[in-house]
MIVO-292069 format. One line per field, with one value per residue (C-alpha): residue number from 0; x, y, z; residue in three letters. Coordinates in Angstrom, 2 decimals. Example, Ala and Ser with C-alpha at 12.3 -4.5 7.8 and 13.67 -1.06 7.14 Angstrom:
2
nr = (0,1)
x = (12.30,13.67)
y = (-4.50,-1.06)
z = (7.80,7.14)
rest = (ALA,SER)
//
This chain:
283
nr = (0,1,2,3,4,5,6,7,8,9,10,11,12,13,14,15,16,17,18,19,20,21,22,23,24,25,26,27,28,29,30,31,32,33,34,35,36,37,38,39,40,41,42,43,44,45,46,47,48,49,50,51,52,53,54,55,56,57,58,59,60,61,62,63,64,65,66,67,68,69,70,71,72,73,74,75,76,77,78,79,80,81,82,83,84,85,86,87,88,89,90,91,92,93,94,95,96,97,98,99,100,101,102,103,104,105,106,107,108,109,110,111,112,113,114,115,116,117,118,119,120,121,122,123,124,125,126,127,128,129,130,131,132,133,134,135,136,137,138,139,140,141,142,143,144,145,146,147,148,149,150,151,152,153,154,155,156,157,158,159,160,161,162,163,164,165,166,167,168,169,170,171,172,173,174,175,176,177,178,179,180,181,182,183,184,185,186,187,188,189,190,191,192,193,194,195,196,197,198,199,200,201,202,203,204,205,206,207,208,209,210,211,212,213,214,215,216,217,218,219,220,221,222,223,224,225,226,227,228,229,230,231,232,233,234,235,236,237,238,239,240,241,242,243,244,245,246,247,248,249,250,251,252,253,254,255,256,257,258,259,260,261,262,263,264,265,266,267,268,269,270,271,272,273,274,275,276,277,278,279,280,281,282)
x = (0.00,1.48,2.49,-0.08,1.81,0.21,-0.94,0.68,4.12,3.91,2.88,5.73,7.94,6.68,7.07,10.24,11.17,9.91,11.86,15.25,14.36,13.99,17.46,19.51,17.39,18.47,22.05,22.24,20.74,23.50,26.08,24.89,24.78,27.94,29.50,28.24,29.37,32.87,32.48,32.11,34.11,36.96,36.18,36.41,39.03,40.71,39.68,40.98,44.23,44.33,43.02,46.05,48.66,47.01,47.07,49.92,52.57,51.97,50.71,52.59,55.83,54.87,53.81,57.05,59.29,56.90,57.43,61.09,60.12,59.00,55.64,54.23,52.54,50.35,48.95,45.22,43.89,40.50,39.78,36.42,35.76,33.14,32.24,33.76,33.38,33.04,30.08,27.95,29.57,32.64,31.56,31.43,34.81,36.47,34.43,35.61,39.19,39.62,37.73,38.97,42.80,45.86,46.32,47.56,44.16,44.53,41.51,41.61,38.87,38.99,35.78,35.49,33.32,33.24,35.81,38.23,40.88,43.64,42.03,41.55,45.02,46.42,43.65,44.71,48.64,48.57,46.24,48.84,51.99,50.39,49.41,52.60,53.57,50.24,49.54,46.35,43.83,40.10,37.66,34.01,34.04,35.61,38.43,41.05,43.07,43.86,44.12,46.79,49.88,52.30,51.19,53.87,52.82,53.23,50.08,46.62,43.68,40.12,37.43,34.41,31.79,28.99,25.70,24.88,24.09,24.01,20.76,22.47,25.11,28.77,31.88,32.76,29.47,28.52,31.13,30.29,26.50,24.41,25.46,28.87,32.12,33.97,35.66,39.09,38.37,37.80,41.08,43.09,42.05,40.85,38.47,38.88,42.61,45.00,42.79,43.64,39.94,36.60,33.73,30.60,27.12,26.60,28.18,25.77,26.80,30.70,30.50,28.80,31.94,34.25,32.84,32.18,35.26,37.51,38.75,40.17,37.84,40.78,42.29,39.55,39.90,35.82,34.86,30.93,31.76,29.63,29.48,30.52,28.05,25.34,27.46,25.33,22.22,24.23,24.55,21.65,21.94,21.34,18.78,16.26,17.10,15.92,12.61,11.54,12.12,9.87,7.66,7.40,6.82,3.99,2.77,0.49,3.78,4.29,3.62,3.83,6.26,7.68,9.10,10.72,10.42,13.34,14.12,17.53,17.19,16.08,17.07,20.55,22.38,21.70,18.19,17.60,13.28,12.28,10.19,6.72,5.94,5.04,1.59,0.32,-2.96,-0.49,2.03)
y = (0.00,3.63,5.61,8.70,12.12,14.79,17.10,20.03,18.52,18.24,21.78,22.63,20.05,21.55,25.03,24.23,22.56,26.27,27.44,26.00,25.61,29.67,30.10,27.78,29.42,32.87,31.33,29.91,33.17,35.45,33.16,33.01,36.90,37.27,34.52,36.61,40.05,38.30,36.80,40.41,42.13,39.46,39.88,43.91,44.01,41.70,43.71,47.50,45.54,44.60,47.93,49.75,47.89,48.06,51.77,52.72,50.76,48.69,51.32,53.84,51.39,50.22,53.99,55.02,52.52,52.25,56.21,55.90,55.70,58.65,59.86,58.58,62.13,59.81,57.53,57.83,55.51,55.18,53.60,52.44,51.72,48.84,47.82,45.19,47.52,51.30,52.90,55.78,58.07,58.18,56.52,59.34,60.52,57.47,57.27,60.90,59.85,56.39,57.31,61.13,61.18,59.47,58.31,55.11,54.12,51.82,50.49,49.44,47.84,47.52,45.77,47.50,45.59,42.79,40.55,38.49,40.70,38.97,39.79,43.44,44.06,42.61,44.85,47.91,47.58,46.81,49.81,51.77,50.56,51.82,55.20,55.88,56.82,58.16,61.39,61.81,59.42,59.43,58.46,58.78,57.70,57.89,56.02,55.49,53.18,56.30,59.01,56.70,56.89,59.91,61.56,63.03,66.52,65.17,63.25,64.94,63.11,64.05,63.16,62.83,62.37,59.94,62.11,65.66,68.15,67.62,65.61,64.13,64.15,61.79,62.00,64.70,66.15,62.76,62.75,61.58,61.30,58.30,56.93,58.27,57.03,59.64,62.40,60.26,57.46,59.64,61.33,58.37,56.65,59.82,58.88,62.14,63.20,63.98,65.41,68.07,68.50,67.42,68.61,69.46,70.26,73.92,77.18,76.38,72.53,73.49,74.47,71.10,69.51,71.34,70.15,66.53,65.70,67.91,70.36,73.76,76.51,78.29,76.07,75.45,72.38,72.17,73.66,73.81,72.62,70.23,67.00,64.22,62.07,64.54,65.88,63.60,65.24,68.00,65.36,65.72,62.36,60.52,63.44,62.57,58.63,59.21,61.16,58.29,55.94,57.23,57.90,54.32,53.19,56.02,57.55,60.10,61.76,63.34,67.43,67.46,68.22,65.48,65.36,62.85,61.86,60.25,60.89,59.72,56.94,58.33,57.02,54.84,53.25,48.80,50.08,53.01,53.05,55.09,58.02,58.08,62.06,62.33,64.09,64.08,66.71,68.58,68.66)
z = (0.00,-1.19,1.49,1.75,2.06,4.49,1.74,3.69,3.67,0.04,-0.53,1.58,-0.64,-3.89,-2.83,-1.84,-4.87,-6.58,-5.14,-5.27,-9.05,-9.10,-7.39,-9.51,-12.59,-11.70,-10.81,-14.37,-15.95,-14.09,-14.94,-18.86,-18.86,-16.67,-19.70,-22.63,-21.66,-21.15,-24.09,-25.65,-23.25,-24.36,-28.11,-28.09,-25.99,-28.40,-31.41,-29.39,-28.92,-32.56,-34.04,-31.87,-33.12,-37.13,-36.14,-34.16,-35.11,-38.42,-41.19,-40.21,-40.21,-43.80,-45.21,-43.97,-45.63,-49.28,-48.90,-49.82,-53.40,-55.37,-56.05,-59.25,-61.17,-62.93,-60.13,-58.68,-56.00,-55.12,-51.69,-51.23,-47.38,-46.87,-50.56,-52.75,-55.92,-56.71,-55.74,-56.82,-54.79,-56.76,-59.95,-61.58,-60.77,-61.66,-64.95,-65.42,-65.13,-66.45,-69.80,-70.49,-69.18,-69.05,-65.23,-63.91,-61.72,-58.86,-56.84,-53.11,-51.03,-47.47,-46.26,-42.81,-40.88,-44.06,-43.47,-41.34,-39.35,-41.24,-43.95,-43.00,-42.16,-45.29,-47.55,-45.28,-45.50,-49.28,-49.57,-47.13,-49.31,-52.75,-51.34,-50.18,-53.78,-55.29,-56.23,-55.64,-53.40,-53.90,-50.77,-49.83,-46.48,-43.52,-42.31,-39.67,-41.92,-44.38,-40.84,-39.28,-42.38,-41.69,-44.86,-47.12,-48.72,-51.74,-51.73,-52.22,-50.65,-51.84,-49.62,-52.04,-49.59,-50.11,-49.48,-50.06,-47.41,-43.60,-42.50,-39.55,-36.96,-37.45,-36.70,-34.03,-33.84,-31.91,-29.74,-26.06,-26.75,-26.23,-30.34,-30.75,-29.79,-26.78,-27.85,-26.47,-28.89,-31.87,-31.13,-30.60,-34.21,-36.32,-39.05,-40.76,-41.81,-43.72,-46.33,-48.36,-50.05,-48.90,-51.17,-49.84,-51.98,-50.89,-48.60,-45.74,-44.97,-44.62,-40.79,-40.31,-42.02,-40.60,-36.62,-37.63,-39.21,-36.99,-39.29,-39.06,-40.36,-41.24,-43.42,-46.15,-46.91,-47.30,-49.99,-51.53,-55.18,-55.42,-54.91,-57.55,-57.65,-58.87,-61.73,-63.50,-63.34,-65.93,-68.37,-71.07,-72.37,-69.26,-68.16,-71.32,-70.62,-67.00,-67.90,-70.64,-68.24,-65.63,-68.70,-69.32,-65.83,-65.02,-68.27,-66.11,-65.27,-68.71,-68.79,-64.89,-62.05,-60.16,-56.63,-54.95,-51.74,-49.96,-46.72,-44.81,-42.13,-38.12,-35.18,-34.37,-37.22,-35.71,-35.28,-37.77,-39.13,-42.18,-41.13,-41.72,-41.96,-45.72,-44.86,-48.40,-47.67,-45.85,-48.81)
rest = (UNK,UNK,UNK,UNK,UNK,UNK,UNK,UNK,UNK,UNK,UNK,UNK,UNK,UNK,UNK,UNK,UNK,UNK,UNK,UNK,UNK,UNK,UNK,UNK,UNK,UNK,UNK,UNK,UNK,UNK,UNK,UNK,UNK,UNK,UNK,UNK,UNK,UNK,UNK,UNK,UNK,UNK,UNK,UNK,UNK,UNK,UNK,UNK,UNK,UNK,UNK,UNK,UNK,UNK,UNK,UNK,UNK,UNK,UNK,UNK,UNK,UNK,UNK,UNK,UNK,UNK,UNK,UNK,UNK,UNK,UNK,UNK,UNK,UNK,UNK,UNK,UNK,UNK,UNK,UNK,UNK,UNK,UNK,UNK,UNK,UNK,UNK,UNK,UNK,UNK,UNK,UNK,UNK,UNK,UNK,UNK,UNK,UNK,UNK,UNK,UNK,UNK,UNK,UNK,UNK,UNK,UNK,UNK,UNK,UNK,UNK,UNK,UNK,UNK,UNK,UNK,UNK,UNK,UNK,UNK,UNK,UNK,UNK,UNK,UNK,UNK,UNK,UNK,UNK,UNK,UNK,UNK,UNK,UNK,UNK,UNK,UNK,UNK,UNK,UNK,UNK,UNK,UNK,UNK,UNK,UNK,UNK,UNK,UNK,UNK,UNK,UNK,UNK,UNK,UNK,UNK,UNK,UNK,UNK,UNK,UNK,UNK,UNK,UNK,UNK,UNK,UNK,UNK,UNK,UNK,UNK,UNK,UNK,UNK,UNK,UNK,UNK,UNK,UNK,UNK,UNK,UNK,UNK,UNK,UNK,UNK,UNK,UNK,UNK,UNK,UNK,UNK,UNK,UNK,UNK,UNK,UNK,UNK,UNK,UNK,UNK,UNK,UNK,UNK,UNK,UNK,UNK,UNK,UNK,UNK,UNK,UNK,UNK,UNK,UNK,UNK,UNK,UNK,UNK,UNK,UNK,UNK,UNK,UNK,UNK,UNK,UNK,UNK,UNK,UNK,UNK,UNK,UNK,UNK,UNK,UNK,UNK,UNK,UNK,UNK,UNK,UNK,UNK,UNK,UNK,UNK,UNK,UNK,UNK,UNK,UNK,UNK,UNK,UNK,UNK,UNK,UNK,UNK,UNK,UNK,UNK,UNK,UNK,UNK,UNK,UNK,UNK,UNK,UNK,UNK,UNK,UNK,UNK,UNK,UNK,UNK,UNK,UNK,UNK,UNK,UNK,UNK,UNK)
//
């Protein structure tokens, strides 16, 4: 015959059994969190160790000796930051170049954020090395990678920018606030340097340059000429190929004005939303 439990003793057993299970729950939960932010404490300290010695002590060391060579007049590099290929952003400029004059064109593509750190380093340093006797270096983004080589004045670097105007804060301008590196860290690896041009769309953007990338009013090195990618929009050709083409997709558009509406990203880059504000009445 079973044994019969006093129903009070095993409420007191299963209650106790709650809660043991809810300390060595929480136990396991702490210890899981307390593992992952190692974990990630481990991998960025890791990476900080890894970026200072890229930074500090490696492209500067291979600049310097690849600098012992002369400039070569007739070299152009274009460095494109994250992308595998050119983008729009300097298209045009290296379409410009490759098709209407006689330079020796070199293309470098770092993958930021894209690839393995071996990887990175090589791409960087190879990039680094080939610089070192350009004449003239095209970007449109930032980078430390291209702020960390000792720069010889020889060597003009054009900072192309890959937007027009200034719809949002970066670089400096974010600087100790609740999306933007400290001021300290942006010091230590400067994204923006060593340029000797960065071209901006219009007059009223170049104080907004000037703070986010840490520049010297004084110096002018932003300048409102325009930016590269929209030379385009000058070209006839590709103007009268654009308006059949939105012809052909919305006939109702001949005869009439059309505006697009494309506004940049809000919020913080991992969790940036399209706005919703296009009040159409309104408009």
């Amino acid at each position: 015959m079973a044994k019969r439990i006093d129903p009070s003793i095993q409420a007191l057993q299963t209650e106790n059994t709650s809660t043991v299970y809810s300390i060595k729950r929480g136990l396991l939960t702490r210890f899981q969190d307390f593992n992952r932010n190692l974990t990630v404490n481990m991998h960025h300290k890791g990476y900080r160790r890894f970026m200072n010695k890229l930074m500090d002590k490696e492209i500067p060391k291979a600049y310097r000796e690849a600098a012992k060579a002369p400039v070569d007049e007739k070299k152009v590099v274009f460095v494109e930051v994250r992308h595998p290929h050119v983008t729009n952003s300097m298209q045009v400029m290296f379409d410009e170049l490759a098709n209407n004059y006689d330079y020796n064109i070199h293309t470098h593509f770092l993958l930021t954020n894209g690839t393995i750190r071996a990887d990175f380093r090589k791409r960087c340093l190879d990039a680094v090395k080939d610089i070192a006797t350009a004449k003239y270096v095209f970007m449109n983004e930032a980078s430390n990678t291209m702020s960390a080589m000792p720069l010889r004045p020889e060597t003009k670097i054009i900072q192309l920018w890959h937007g027009c105007g200034a719809f949002k804060k970066f670089g400096f301008s974010t600087a100790d606030l609740l999306f933007g590196a400290s001021r300290k860290e942006q010091l230590k690896h400067p994204f923006n340097k060593n340029y000797s041009l960065v071209t901006v769309s219009s007059p009223e953007v170049i104080w907004a340059y000037n703070e986010a990338m840490n520049i010297d009013e004084s110096t002018g090195i932003v300048q409102a000429t325009g930016s590269s990618r929209t030379d385009i929009f000058y070209d006839e050709e590709f103007l009268n190929e654009a308006r059949e083409h939105v012809y052909e997709l919305v006939p109702q558009a001949k005869g009439k004005k059309i505006i697009l509406y494309a506004p940049t990203f809000r919020g913080r880059v991992a969790k940036a939303e399209t706005p919703d504000m296009l009040n159409i009445k309104m408009f």
